[in-house]
Z-matrix of the N, CA and C atoms (Angstrom, degrees):
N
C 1 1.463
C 2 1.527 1 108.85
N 3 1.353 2 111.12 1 126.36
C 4 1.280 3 118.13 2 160.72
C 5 1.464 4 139.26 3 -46.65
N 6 0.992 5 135.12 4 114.55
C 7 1.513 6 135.58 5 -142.06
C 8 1.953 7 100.24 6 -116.20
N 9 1.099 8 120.67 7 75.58
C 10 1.966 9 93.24 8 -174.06
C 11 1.351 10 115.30 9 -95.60
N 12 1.871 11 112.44 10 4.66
C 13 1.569 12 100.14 11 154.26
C 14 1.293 13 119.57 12 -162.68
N 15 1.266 14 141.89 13 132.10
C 16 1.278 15 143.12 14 -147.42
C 17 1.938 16 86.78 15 -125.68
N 18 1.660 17 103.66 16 153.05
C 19 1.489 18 136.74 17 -137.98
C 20 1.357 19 101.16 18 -169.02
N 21 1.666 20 104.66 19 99.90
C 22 1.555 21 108.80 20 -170.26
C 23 1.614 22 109.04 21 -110.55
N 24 1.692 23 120.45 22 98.16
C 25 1.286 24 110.90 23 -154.24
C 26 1.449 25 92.76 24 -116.13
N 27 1.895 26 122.89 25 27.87
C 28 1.446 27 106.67 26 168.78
C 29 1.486 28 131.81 27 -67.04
N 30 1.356 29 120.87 28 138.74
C 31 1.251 30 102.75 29 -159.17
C 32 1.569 31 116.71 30 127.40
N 33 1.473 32 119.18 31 -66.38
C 34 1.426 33 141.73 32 -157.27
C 35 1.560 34 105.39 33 -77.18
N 36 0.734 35 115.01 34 146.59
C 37 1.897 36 119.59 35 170.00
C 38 1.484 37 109.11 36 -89.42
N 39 1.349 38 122.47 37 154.39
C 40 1.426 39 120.61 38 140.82
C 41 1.420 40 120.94 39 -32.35
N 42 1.809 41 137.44 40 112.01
C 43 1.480 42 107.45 41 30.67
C 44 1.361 43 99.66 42 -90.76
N 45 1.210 44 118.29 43 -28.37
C 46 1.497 45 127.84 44 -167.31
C 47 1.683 46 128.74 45 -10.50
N 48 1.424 47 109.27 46 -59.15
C 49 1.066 48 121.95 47 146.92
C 50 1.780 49 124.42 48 -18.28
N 51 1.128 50 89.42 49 -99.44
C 52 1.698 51 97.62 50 172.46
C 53 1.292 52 129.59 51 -49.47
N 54 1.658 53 119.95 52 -35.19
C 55 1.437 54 112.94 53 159.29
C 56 1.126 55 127.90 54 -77.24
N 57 1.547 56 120.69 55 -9.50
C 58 1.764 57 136.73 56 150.60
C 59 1.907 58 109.48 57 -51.92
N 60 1.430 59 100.08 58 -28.08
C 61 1.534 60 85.60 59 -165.49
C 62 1.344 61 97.24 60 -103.36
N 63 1.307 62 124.45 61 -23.51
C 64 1.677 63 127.64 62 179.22
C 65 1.799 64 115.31 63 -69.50
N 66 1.166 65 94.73 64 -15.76
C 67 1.854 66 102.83 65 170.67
C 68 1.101 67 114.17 66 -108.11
N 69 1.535 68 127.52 67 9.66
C 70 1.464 69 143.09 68 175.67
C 71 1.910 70 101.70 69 -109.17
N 72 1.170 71 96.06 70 -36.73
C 73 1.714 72 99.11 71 174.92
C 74 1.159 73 117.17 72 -90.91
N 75 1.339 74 123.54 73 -12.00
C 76 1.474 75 142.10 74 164.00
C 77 1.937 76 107.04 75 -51.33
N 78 1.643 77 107.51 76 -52.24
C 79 1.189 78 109.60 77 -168.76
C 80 1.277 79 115.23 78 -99.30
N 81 1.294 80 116.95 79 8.17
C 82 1.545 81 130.78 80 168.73
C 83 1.418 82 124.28 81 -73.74
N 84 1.537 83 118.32 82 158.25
C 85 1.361 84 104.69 83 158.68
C 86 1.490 85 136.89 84 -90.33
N 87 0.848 86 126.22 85 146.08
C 88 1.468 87 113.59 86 159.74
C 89 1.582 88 140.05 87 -9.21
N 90 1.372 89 120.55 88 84.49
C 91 1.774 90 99.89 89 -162.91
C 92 1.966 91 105.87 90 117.52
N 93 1.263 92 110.81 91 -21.97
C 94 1.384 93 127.10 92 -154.06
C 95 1.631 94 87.11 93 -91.97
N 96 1.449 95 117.53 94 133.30
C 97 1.648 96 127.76 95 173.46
C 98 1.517 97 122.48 96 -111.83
N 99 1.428 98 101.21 97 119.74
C 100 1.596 99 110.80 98 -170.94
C 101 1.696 100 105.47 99 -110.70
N 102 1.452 101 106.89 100 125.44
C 103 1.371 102 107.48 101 178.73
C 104 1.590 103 102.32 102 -102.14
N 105 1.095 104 96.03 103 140.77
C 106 2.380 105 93.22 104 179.37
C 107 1.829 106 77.23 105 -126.99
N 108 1.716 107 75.77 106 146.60
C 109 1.628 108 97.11 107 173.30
C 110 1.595 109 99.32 108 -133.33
N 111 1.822 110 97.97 109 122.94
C 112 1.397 111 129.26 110 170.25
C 113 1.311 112 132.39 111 -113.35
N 114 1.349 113 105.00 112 149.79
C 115 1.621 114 110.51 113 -174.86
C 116 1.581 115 101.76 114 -109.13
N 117 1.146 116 136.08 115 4.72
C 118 1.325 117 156.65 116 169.16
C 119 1.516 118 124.89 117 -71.32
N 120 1.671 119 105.85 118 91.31
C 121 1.845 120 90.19 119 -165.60
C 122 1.485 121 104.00 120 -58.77
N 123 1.325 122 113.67 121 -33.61
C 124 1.707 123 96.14 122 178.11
C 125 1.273 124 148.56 123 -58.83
N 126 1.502 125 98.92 124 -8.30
C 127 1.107 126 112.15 125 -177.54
C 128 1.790 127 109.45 126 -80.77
N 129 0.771 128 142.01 127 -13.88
C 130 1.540 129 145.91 128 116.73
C 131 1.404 130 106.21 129 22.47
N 132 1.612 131 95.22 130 -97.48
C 133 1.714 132 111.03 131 176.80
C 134 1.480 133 118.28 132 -60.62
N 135 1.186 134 93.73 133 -46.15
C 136 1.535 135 106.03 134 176.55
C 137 1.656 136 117.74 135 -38.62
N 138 1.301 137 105.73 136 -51.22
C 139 1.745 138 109.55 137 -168.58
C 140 1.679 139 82.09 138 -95.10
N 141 0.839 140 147.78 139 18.62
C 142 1.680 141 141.94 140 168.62
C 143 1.231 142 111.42 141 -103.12
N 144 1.822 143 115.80 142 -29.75
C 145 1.655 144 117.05 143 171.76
C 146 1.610 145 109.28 144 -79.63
N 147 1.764 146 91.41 145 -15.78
C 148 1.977 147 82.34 146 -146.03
C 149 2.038 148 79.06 147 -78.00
N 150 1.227 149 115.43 148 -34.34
C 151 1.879 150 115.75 149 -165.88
C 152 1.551 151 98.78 150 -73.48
N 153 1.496 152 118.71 151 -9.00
C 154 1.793 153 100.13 152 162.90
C 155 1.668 154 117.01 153 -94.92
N 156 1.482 155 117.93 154 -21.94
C 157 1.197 156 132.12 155 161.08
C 158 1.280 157 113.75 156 -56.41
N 159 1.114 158 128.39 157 -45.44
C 160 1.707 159 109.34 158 -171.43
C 161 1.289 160 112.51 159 -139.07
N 162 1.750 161 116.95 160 23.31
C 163 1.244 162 110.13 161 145.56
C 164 1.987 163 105.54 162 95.18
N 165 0.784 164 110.09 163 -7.38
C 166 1.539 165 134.97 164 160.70
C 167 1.378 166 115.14 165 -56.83
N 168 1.056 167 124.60 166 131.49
C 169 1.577 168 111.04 167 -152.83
C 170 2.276 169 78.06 168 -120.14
N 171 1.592 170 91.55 169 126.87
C 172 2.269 171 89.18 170 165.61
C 173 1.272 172 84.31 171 -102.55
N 174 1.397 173 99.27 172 126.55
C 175 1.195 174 115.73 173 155.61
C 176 1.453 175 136.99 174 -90.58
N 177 1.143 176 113.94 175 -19.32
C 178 1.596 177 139.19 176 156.01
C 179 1.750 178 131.65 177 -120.71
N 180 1.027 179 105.22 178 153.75
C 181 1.834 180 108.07 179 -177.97
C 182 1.868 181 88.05 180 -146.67
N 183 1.726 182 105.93 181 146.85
C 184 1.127 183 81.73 182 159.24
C 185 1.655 184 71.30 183 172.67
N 186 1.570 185 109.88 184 148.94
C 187 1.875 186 131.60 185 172.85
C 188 0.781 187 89.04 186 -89.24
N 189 1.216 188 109.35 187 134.69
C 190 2.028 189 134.44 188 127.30
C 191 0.786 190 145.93 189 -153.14
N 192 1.776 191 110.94 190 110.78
C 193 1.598 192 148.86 191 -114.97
C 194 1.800 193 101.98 192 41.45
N 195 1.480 194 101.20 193 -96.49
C 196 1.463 195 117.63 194 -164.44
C 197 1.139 196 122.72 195 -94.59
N 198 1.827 197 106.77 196 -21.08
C 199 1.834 198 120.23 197 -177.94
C 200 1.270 199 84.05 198 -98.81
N 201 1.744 200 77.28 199 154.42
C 202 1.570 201 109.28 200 -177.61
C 203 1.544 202 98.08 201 -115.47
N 204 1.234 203 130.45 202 147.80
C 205 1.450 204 131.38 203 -160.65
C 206 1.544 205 114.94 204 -136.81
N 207 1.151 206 109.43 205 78.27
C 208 1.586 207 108.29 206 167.56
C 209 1.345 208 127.13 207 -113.22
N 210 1.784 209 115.80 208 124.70
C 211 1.252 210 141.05 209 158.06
C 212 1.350 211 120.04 210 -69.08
N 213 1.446 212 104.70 211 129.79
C 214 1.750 213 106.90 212 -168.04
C 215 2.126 214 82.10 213 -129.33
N 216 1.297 215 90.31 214 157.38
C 217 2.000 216 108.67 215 157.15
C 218 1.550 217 107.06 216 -123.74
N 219 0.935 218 105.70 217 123.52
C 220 1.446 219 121.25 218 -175.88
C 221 1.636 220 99.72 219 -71.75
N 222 1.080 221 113.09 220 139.03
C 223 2.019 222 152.23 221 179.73
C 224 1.574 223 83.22 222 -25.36
């Protein structure tokens, strides 16, 4: 999978995370895939509410070890 921007939010709490990736998908194009890597179990659900809210399609979820790894395609 094509990767065109990576979003390093280890560290950050909820919301942080997700409003890190919504100003990263802000400057993207259309079609363009941003993976953010979290240490945040919530961010799980979190990036699963935020891709029914605004139409953002995650295309991946997935642990490893401690990061949590979600791929989104921007609208």
């Amino acid at each position: 999978m094509q990767i065109d921007k990576e979003l390093d939010a280890r560290g950050l709490n909820c919301p942080l995370p997700i409003l890190k990736a919504k100003k990263a998908l802000a400057d993207m194009l259309s079609g363009q895939t941003l993976r953010v890597t979290s240490t945040d179990a919530g961010s799980v659900r979190d990036f699963q509410a935020f891709a029914k809210q605004t139409g953002n399609e995650l295309l991946e979820q997935k642990t490893v070890g401690e990061d949590f790894i979600h791929v989104m395609r921007r609208r």
